[in-house]
GUGUFI-893924 format. One line per field, with one value per atom (N, C-alpha, C): residue number from 0; residue in three letters; atom name; x, y, z. Coordinates in nm, 4 decimals, decimal comma. Example, Ala and Ser with C-alpha at 12.3 -4.5 7.8 and 13.67 -1.06 7.14 Angstrom:
<tises>
num [0;0;0;1;1;1]
residuo [ALA;ALA;ALA;SER;SER;SER]
atomo [N;CA;C;N;CA;C]
c1 [1,3190;1,2300;1,3200;1,2850;1,3670;1,2900]
c2 [-0,5690;-0,4500;-0,3300;-0,2250;-0,1060;0,0030]
c3 [0,7800;0,7800;0,7800;0,7080;0,7140;0,7870]
</tises>
This chain:
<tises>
num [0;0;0;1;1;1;2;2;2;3;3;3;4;4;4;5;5;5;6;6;6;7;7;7;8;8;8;9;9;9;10;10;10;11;11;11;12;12;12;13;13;13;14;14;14;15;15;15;16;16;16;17;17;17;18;18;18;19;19;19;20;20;20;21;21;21;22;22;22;23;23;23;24;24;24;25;25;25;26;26;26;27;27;27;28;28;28;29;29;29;30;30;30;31;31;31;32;32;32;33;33;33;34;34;34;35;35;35;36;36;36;37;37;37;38;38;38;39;39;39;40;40;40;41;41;41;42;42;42;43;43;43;44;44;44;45;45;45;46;46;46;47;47;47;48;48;48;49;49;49;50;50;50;51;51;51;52;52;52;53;53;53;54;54;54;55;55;55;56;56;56;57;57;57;58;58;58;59;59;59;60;60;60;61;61;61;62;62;62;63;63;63;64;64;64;65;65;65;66;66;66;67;67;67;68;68;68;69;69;69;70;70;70;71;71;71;72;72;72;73;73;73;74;74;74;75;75;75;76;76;76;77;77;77;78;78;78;79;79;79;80;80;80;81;81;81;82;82;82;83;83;83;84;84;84;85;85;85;86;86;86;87;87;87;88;88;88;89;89;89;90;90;90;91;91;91;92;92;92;93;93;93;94;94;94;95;95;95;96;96;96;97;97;97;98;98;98;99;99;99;100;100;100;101;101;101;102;102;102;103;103;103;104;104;104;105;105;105;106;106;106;107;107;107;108;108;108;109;109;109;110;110;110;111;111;111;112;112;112;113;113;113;114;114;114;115;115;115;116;116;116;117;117;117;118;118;118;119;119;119;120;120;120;121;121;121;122;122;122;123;123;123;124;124;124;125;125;125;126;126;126;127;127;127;128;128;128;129;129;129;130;130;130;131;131;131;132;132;132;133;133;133;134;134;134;135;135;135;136;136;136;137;137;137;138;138;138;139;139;139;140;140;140;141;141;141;142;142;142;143;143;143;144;144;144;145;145;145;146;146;146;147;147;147;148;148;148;149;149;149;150;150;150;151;151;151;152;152;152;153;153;153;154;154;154;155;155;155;156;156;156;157;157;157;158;158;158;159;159;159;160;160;160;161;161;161;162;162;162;163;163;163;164;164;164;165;165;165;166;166;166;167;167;167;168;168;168;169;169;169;170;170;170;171;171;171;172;172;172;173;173;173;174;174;174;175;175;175;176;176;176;177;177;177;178;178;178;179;179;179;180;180;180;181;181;181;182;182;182;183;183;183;184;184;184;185;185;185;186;186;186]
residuo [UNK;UNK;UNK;UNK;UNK;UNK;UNK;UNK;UNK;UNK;UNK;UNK;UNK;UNK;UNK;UNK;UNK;UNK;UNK;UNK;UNK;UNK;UNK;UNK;UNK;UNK;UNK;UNK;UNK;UNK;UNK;UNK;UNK;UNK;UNK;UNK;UNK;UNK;UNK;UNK;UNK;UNK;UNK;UNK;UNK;UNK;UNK;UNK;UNK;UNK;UNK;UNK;UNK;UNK;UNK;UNK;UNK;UNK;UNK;UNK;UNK;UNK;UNK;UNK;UNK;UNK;UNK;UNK;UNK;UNK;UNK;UNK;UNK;UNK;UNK;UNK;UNK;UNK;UNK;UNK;UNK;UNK;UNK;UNK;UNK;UNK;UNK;UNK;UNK;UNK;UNK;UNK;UNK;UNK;UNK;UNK;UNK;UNK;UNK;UNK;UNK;UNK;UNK;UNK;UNK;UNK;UNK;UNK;UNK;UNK;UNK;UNK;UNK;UNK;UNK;UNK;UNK;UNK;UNK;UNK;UNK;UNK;UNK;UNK;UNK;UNK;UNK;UNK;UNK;UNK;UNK;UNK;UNK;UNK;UNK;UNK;UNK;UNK;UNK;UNK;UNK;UNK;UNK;UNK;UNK;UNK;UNK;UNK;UNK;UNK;UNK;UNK;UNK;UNK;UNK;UNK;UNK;UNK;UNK;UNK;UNK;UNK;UNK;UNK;UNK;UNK;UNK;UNK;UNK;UNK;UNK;UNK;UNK;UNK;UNK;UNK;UNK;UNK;UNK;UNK;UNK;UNK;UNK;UNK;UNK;UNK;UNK;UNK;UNK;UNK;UNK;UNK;UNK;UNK;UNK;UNK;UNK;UNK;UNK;UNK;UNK;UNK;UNK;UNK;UNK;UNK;UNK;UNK;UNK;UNK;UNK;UNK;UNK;UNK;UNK;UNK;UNK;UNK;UNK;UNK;UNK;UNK;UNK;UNK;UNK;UNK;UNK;UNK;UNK;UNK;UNK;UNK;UNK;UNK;UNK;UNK;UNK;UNK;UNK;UNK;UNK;UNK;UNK;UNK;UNK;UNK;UNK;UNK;UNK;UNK;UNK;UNK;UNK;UNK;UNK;UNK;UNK;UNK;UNK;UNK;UNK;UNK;UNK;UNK;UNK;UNK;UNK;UNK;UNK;UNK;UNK;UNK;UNK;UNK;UNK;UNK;UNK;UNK;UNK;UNK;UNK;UNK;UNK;UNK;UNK;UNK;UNK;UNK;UNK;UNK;UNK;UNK;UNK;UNK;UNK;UNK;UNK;UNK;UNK;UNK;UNK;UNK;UNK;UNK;UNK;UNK;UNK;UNK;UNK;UNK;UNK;UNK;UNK;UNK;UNK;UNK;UNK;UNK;UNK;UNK;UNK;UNK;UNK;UNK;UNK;UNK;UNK;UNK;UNK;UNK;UNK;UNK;UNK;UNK;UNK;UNK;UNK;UNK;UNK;UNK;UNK;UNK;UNK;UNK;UNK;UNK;UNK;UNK;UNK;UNK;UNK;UNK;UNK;UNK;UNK;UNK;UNK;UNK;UNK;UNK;UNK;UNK;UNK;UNK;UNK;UNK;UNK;UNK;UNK;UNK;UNK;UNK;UNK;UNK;UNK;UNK;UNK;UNK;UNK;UNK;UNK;UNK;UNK;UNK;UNK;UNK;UNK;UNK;UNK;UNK;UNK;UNK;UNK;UNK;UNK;UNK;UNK;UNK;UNK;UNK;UNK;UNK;UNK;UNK;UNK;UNK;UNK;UNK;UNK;UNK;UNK;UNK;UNK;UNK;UNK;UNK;UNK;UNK;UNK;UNK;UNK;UNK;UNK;UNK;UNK;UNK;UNK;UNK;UNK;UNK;UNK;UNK;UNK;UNK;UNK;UNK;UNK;UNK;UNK;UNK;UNK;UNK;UNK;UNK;UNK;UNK;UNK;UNK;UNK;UNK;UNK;UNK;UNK;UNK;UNK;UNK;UNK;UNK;UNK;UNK;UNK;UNK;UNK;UNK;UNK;UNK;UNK;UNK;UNK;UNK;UNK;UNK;UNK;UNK;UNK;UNK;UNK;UNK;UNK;UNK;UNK;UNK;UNK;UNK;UNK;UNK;UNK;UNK;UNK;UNK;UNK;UNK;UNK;UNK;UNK;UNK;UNK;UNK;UNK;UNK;UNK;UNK;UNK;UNK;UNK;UNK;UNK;UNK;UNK;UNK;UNK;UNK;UNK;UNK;UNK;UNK;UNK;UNK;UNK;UNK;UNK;UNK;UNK;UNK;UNK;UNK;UNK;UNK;UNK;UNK;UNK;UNK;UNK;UNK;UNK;UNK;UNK;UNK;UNK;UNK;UNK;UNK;UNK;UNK;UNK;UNK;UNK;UNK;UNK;UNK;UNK;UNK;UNK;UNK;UNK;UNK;UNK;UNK;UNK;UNK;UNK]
atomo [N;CA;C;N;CA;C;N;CA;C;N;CA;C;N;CA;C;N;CA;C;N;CA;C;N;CA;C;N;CA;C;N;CA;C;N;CA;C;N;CA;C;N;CA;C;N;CA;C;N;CA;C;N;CA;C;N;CA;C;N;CA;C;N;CA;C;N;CA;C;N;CA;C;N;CA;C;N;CA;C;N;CA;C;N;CA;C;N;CA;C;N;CA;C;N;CA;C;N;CA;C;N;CA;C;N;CA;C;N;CA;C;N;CA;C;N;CA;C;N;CA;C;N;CA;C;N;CA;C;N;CA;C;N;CA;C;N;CA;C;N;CA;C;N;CA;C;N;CA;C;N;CA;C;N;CA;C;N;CA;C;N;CA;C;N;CA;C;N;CA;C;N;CA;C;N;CA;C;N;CA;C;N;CA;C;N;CA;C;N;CA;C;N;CA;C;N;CA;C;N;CA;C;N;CA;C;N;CA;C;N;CA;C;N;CA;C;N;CA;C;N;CA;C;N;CA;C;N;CA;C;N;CA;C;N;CA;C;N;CA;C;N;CA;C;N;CA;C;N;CA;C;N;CA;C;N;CA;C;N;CA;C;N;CA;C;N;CA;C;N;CA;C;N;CA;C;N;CA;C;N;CA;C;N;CA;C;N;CA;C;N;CA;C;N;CA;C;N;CA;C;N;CA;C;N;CA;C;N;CA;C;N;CA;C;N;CA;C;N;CA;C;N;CA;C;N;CA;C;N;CA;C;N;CA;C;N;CA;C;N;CA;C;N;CA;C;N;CA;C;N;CA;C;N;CA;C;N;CA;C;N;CA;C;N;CA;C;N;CA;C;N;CA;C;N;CA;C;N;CA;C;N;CA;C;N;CA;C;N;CA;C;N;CA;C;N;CA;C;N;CA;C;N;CA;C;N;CA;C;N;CA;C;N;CA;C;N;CA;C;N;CA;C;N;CA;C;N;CA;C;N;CA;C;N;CA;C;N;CA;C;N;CA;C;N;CA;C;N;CA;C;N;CA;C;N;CA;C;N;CA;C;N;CA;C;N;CA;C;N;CA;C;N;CA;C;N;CA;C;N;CA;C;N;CA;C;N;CA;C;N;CA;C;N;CA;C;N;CA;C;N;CA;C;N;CA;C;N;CA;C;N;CA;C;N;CA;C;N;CA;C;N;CA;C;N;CA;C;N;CA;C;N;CA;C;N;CA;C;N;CA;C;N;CA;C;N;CA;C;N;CA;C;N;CA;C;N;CA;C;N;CA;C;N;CA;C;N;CA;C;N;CA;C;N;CA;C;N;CA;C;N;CA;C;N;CA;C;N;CA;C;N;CA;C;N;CA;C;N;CA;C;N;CA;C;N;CA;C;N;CA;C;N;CA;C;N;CA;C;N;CA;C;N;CA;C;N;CA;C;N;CA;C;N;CA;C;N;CA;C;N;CA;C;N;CA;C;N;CA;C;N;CA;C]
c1 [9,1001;9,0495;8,9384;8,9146;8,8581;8,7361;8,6054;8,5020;8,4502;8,4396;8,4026;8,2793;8,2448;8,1191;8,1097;8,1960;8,2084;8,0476;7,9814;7,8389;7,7008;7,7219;7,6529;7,6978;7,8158;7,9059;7,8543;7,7881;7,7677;7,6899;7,6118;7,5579;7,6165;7,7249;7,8511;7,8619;7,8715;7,8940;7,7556;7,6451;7,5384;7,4872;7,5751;7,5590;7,6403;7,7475;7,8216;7,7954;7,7134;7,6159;7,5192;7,4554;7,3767;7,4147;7,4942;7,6060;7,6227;7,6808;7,6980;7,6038;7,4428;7,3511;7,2998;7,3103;7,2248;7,3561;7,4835;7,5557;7,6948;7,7730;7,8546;7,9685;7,9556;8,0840;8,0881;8,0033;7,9715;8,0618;8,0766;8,1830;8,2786;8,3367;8,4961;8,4579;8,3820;8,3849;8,4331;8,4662;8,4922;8,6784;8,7223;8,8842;8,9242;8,7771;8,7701;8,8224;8,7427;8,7843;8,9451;9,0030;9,1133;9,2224;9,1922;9,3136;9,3597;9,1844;9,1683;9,2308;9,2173;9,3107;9,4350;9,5105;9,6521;9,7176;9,6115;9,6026;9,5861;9,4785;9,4927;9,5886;9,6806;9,7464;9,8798;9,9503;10,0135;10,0211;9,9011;9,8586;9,9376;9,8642;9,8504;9,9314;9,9629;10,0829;10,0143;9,8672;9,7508;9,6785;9,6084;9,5498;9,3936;9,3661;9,2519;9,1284;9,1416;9,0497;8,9450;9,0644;9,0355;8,9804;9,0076;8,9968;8,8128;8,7963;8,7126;8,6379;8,6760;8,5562;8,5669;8,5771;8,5823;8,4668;8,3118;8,2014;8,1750;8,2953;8,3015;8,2677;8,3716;8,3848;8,2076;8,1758;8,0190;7,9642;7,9290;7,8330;7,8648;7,9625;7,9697;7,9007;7,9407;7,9162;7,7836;7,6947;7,5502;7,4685;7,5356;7,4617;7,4735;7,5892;7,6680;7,7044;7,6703;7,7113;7,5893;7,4730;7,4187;7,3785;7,4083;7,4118;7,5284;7,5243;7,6316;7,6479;7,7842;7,7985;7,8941;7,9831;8,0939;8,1319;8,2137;8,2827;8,4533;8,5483;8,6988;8,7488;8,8279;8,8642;8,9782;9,0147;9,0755;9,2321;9,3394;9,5002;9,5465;9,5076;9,5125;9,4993;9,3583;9,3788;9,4369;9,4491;9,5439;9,6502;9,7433;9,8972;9,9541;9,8626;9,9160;9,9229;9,8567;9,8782;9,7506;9,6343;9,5616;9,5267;9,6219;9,6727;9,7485;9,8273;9,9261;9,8515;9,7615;9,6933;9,6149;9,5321;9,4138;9,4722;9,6074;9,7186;9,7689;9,7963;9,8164;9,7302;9,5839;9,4849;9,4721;9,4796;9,4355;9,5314;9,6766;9,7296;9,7833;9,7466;9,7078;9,6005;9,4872;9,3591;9,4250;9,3992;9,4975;9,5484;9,6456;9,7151;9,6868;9,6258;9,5107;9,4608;9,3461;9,2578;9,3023;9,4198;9,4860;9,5417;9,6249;9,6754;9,5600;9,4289;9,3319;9,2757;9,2856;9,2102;9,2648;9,4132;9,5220;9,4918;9,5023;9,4511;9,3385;9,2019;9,0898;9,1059;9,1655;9,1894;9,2763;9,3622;9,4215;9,3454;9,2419;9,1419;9,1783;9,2676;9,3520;9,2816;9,1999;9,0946;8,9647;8,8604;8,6945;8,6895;8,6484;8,5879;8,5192;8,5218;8,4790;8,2992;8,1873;8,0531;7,9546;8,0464;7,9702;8,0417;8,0142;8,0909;8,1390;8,2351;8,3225;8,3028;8,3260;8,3631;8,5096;8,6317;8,7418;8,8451;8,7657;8,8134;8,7703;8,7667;8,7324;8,5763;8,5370;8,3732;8,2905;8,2620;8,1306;7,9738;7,9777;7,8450;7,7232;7,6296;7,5258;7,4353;7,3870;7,2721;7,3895;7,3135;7,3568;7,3482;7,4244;7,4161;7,3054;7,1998;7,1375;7,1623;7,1667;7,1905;7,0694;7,0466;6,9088;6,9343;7,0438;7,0506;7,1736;7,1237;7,1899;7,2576;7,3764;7,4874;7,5775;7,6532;7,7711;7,8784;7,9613;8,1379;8,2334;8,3296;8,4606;8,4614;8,4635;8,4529;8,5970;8,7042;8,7640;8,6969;8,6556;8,5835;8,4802;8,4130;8,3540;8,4132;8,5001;8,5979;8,6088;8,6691;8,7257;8,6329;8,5069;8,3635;8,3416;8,3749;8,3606;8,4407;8,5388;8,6722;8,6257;8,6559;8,6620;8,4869;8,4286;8,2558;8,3371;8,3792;8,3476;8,4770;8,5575;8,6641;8,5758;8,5133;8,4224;8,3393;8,2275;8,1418;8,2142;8,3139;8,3820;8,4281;8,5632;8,5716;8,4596;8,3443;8,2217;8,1471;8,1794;8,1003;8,1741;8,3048;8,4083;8,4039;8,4464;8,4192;8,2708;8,1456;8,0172;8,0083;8,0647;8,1102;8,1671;8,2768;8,3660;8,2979;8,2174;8,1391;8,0611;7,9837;7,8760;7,9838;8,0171;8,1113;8,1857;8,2884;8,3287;8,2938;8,3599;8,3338;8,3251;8,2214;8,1863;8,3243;8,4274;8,5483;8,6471;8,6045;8,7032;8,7841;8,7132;8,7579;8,9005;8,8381;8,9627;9,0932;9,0939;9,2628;9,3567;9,2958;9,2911;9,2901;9,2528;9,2204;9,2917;9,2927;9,4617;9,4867;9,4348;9,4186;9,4788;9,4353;9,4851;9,5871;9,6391;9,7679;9,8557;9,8314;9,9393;9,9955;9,8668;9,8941;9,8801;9,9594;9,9537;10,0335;10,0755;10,1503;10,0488;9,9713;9,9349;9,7878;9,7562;9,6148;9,4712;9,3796;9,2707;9,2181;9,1048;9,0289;8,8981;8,8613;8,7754;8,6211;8,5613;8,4435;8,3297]
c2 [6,7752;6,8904;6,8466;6,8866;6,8485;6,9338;6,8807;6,9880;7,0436;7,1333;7,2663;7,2539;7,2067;7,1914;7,2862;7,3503;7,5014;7,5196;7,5382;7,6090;7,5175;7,3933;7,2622;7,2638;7,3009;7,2793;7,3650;7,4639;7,5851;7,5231;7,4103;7,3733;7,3358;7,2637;7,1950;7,3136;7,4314;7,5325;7,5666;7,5072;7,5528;7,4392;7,3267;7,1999;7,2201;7,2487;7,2570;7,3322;7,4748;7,5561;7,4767;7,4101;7,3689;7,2391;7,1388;7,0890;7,1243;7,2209;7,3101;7,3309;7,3962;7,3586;7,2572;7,1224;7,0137;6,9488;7,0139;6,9300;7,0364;7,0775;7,1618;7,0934;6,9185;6,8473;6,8226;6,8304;6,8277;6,9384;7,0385;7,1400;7,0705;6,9497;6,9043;6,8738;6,8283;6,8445;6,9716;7,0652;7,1525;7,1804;7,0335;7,0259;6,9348;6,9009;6,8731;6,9710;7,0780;7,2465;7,2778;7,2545;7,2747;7,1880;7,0717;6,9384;6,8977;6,9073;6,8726;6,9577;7,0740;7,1433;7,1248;7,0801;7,0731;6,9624;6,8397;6,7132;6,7370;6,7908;6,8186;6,8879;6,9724;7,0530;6,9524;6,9279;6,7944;6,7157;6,6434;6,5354;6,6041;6,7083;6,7431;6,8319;6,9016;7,0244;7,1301;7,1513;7,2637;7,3101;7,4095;7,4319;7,4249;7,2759;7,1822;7,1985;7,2576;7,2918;7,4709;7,5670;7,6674;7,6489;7,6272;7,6169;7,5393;7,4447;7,3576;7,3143;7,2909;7,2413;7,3327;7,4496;7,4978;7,5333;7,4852;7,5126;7,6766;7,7510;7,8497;7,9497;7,9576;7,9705;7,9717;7,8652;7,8406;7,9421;7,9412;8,0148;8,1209;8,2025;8,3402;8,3607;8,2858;8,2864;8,3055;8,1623;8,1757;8,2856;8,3367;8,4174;8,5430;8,6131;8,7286;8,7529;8,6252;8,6216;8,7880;8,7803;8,9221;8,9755;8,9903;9,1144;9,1581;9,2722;9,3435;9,5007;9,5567;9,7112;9,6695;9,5621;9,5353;9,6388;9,7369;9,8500;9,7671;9,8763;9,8492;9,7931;9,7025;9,6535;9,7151;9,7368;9,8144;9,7978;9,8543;9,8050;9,6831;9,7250;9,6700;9,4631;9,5149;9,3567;9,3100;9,3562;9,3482;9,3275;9,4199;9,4102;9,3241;9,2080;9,1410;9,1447;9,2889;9,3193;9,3019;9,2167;9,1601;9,0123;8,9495;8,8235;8,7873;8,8947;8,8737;8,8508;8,9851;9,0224;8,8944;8,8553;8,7451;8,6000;8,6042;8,4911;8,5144;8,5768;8,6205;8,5770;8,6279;8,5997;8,4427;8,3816;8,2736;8,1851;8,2094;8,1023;8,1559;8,2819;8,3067;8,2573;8,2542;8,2054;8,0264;7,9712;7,8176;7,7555;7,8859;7,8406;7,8255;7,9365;7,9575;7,8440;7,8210;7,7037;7,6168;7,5454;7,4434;7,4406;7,5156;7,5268;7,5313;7,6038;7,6280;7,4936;7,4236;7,2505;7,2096;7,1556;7,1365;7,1321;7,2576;7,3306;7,2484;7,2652;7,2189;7,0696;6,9462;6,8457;6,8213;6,8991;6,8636;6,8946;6,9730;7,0110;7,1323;7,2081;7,3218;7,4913;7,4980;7,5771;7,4906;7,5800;7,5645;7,5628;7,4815;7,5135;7,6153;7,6908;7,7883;7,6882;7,8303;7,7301;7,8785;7,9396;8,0293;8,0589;8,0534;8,1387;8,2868;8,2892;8,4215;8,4601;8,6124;8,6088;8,7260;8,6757;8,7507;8,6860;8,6187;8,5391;8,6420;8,7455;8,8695;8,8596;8,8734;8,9093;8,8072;8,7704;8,6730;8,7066;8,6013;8,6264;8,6355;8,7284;8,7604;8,7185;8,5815;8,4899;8,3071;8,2228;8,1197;8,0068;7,9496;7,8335;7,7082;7,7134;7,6246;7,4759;7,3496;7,2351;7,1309;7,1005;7,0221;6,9146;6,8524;6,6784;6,7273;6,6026;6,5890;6,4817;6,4795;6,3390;6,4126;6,3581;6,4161;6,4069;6,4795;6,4444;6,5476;6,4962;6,5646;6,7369;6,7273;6,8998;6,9789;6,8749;6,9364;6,9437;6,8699;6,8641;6,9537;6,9673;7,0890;7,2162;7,2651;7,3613;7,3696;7,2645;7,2930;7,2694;7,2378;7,2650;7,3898;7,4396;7,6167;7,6759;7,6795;7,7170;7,7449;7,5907;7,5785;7,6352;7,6961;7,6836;7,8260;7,8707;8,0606;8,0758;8,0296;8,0725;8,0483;7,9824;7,9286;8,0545;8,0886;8,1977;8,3093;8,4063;8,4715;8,5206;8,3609;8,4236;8,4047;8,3576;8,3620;8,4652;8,5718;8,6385;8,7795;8,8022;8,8858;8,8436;8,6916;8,6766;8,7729;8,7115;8,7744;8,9657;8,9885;9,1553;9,1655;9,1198;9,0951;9,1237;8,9745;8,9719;9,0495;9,0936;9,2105;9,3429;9,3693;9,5175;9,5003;9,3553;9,4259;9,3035;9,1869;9,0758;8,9261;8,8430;8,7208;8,6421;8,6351;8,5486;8,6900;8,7720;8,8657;8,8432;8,6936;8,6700;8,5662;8,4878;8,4347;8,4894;8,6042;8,6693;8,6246;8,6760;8,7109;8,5747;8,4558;8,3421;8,2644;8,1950;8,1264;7,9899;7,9507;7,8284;7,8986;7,9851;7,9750;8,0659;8,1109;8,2285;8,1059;7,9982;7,8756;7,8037;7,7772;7,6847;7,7763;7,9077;7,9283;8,1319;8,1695;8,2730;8,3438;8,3156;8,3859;8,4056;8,4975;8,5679;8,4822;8,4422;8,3556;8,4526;8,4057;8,4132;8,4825;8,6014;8,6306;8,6447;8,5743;8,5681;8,5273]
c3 [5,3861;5,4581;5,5535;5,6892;5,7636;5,7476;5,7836;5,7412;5,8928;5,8447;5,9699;6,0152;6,1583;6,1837;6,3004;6,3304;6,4396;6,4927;6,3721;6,3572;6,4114;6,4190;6,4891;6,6318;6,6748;6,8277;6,8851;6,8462;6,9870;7,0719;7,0304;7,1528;7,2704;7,2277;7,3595;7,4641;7,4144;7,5187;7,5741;7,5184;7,6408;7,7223;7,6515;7,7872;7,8819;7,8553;7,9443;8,0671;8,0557;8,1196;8,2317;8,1216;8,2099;8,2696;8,2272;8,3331;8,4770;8,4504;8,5941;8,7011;8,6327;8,6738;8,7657;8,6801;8,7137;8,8290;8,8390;8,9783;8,9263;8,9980;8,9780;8,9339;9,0292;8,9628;8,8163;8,7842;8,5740;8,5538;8,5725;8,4818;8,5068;8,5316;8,5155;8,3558;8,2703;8,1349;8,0841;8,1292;8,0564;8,0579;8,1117;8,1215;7,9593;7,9142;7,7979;7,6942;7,7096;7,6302;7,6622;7,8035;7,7699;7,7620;7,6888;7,6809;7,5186;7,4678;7,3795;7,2478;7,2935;7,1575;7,1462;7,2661;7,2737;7,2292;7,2460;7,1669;7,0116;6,9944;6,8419;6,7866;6,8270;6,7916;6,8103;6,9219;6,9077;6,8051;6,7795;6,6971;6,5499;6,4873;6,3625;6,3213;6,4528;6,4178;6,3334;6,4178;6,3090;6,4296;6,4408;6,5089;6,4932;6,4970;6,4076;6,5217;6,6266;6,7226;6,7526;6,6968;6,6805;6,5437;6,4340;6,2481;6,2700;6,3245;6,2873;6,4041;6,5430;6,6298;6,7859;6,7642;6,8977;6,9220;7,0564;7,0291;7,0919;7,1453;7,1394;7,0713;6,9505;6,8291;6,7334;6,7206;6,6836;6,7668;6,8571;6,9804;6,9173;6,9498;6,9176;6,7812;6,6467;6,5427;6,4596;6,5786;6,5394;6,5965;6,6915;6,7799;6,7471;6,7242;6,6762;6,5094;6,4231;6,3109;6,2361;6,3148;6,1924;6,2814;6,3827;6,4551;6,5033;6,5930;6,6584;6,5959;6,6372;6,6381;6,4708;6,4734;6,3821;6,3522;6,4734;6,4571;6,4614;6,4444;6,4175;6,5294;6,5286;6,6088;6,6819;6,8311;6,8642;6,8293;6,8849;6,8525;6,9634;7,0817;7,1842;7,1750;7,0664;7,0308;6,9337;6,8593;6,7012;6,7549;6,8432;6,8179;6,9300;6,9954;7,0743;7,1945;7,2891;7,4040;7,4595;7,3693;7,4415;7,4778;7,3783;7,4092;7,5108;7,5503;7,6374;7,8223;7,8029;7,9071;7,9607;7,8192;7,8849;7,9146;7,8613;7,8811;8,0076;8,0674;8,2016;8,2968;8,2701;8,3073;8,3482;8,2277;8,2440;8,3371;8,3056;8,3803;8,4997;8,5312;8,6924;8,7810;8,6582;8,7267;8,7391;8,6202;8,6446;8,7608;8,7658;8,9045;9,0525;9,0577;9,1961;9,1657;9,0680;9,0643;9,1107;9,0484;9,0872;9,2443;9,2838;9,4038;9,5389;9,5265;9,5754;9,5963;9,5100;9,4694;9,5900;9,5778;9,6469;9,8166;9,8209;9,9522;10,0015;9,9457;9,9490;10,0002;9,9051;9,9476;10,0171;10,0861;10,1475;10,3307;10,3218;10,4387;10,4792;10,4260;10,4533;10,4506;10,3442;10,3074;10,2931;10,2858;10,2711;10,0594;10,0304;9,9190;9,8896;9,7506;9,7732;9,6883;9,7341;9,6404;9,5869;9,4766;9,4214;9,2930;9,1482;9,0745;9,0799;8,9939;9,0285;8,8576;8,8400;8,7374;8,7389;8,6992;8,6494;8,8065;8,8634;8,9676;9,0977;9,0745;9,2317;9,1902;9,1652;9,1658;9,1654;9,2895;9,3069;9,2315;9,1836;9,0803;9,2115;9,1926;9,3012;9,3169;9,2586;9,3196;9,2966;9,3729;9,3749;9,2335;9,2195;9,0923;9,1387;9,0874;9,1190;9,1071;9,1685;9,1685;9,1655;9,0625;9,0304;9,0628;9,0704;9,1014;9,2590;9,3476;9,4728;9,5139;9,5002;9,5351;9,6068;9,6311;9,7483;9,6456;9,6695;9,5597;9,6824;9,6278;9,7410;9,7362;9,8485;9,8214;9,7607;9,6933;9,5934;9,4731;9,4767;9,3028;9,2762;9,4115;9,3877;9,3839;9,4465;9,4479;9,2617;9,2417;9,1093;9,0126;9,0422;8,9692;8,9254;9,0450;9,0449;8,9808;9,0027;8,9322;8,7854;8,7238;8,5817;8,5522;8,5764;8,5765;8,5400;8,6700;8,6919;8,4992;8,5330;8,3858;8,2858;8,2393;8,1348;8,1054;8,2283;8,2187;8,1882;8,2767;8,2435;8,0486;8,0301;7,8813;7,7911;7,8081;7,7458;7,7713;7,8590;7,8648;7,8291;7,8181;7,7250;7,6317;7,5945;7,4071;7,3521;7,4379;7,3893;7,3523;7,4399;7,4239;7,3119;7,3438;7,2114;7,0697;7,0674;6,9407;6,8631;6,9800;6,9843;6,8995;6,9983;7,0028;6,8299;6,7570;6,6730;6,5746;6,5526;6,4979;6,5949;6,5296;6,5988;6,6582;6,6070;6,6511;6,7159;6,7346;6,8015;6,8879;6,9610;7,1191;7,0912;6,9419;6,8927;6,8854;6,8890;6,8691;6,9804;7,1235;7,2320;7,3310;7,2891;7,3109;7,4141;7,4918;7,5404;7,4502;7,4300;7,3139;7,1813;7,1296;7,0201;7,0448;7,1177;7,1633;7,1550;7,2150;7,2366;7,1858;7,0499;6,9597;6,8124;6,8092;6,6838;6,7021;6,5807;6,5814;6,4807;6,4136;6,2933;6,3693;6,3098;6,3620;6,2989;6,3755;6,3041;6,2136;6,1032;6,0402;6,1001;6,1034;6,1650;6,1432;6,0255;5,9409;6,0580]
</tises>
């Protein structure tokens, strides 16, 4: 049995934050968050990333574990039609991202240089950049990208949490929608 250190990891998700921060090309670590479960899940044929090291997962947990409303959780997320939705979501956003990249390096479009959240809504002050190097203005493009998706389901998981239980966002997840049929553990 692998031991669960979920509850030590939340930090990963506030480096990653400030990653972003200190040079925007740093959020390509967060292609880490989405490779790595699929590897583990691959590997083990478990979903050993959601169960045990998602620093997601932690975050919500330590943060949301004794507080919140912990009212009922709606149907919407229970019966699958909100998995479906934020699965949609995601590999619509994905795709743009990707194709947008594309674009970008190819000189075709402008990079974009602001987070978004839900992909339409430009976040309303600028991401500050503490360190100054030059990188391709795809990478920044897709700095942004993977930055704005990150903030986004972190900032619905956090609702989430608040509103009913700490892993709520787990149901709903694209990671664990992918690599698993049975509903997580929601403690």
């Amino acid at each position: 049995m692998k031991k669960n250190i979920q509850n030590q990891l939340f930090f990963v998700t506030i480096v990653f934050f400030v990653l972003g921060i200190l040079h925007i090309s740093l959020a390509l670590f967060g292609l880490i968050c989405f490779t790595l479960p699929f590897y583990q899940y691959l590997k083990y044929k478990d979903r050993m990333w959601c169960k045990y090291y998602c620093p997601r997962a932690g975050l919500f947990k330590v943060i949301f574990g004794k507080i919140g409303l912990k009212k009922k959780i709606p149907n919407w997320i229970k019966n699958g039609k909100g998995k479906q939705m934020v699965l949609y979501y995601f590999g619509i956003n994905l795709f743009f991202a990707a194709m947008s990249t594309i674009m970008v390096g190819l000189g075709r479009i402008d990079p974009i240089d602001h987070v978004r959240f839900l992909i339409l809504f430009e976040i309303p002050f600028s991401l500050p950049q503490l360190l100054r190097y030059a990188a391709p203005s795809a990478i920044i493009h897709l700095g942004y990208r993977i930055y704005s998706m990150m903030l986004t389901s972190t900032i619905i998981g956090s609702v989430l949490a608040y509103l009913y239980l700490p892993r709520t966002w787990c149901m709903i997840c694209p990671i664990q929608t992918l690599t698993t049929k049975e509903a997580p553990k929601l403690s």
